[in-house]
N, C-alpha and C positions, 0 to 999 in steps of 0.2 A: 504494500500500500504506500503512495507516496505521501511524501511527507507534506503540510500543508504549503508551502513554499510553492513546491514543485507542481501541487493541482493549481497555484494561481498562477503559474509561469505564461506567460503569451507565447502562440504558438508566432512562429517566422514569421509568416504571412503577414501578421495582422499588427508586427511593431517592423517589419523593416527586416529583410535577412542578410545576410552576406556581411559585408564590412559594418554596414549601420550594426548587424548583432555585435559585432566586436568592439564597436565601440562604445556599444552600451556597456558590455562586458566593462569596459573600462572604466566607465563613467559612475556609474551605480554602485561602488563601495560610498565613493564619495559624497555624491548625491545622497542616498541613505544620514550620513555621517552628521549631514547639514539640515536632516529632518526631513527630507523629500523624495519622491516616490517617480521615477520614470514612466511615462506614461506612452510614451513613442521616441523611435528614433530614426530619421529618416534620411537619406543621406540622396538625393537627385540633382540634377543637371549634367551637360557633359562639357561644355566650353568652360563655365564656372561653376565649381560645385556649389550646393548649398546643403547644411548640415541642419536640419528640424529637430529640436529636440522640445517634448511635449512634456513637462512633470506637474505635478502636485504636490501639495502640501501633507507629508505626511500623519499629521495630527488632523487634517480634514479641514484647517481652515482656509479664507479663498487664499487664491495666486495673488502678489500684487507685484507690482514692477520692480519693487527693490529688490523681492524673490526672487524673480528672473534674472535682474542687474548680479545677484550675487553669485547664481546657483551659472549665470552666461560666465563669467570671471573664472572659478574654479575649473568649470571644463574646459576654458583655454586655455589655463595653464596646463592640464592635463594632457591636453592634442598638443599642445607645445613641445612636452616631453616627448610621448609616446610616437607621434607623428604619422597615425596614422593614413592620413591622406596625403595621395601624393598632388603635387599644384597647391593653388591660393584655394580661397572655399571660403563662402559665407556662415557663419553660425548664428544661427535666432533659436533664441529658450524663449518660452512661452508656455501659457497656460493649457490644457484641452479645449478652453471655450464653452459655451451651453449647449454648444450640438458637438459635443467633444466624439473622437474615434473610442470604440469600445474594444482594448486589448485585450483585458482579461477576464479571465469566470467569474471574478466580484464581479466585474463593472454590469454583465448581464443580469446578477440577481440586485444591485445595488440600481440599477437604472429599469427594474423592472414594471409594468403599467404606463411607462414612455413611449412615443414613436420611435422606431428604429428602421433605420436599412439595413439589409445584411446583405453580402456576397460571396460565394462559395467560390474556391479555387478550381473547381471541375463540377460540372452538372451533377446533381443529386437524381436519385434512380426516376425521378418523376420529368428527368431534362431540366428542369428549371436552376438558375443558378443567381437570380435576384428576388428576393422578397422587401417589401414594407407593410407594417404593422404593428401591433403594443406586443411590447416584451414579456413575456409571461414566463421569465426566469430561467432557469437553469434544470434539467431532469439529466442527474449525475455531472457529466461533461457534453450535454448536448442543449446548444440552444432552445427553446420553444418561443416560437410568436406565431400571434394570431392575426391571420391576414383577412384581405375580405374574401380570401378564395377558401378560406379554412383554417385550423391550425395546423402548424409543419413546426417539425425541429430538423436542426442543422447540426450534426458533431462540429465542437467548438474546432478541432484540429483542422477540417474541411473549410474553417472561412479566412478568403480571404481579405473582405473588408467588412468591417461592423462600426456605424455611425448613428449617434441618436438624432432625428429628425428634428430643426427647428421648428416646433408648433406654438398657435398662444397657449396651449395647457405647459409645455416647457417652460414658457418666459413666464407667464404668469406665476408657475411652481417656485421658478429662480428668485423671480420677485417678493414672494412672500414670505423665503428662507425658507421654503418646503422642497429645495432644491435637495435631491438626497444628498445628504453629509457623507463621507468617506467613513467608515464606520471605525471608530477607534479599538485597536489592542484592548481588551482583557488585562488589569493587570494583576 
């Protein structure tokens, strides 16, 4: 049985794979260290790269920009060292946003009764490989949402993008501080 860690781990797909994993790999003692929780890491372009890195606040309160000012600092000095890209390359930290990317199996049970998109890395046995609808949580490691075509679940391994839809029931949830909170450690 894996250990809790390892059921919340994000599969490739859905945080960035390749060098972006490696430099989460890098990234994420530190970040942890500083109280924050990576939430994507995306490394695109080809003439200039540009490095996305998405975190949160691991105690669950919001992002604010000194957050980012601080947590963007550390990891340049870290890419500094390690060097992992080769060329120049932009780095932006930033928040997930209200319609943030869903990387892990919280964010499915913790964003659940939201709109969501999902998308599979290969058609699912019915062909289809895009849903929208309310999230109705997690059954073991398989997504469920309820679409207007019916409910479907997705193994969470199988997707490759999961984003929660801007709606007014979002903003107005955000609005009211019924935005789900990151659920805190047990202590």
């Amino acid at each position: 049985m894996p250990e809790a860690s390892e059921a919340a781990a994000p599969t490739p797909a859905l945080r960035g794979g390749g060098q972006a994993a490696a430099i989460e790999r890098l990234i994420t003692p530190s970040a942890t260290a500083m109280g924050f929780e990576i939430v994507r890491v995306l490394l695109t372009g080809t003439q200039r790269a540009r490095l996305q890195i998405m975190a949160e606040r691991a105690d669950g309160g919001g992002m604010i920009v000194d957050d980012c000012a601080k947590l963007s600092r550390a990891v340049s000095a870290i890419l500094d060292v390690e060097d992992p890209i080769a060329g120049a390359y932009e780095l932006e930290v930033s928040s997930p946003g209200i319609d943030r990317p869903l990387t892990r199996l919280v964010d499915f049970e913790r964003f659940a009764g939201f709109e969501a998109k999902l998308e599979s890395a290969a058609p699912e046995p019915d062909g289809r490989r895009r849903w929208t609808g309310r999230l109705l949580g997690l059954d073991g490691e398989t997504v469920r949402l309820a679409t207007e075509g019916g409910d479907v679940a997705v193994p969470f391994a199988n997707l490759a993008k999961a984003k929660l839809v801007l709606t007014d029931e979002l903003i107005a949830a955000a609005q009211a501080g019924r935005y789900p909170a990151k659920q805190k450690p047990a202590n």
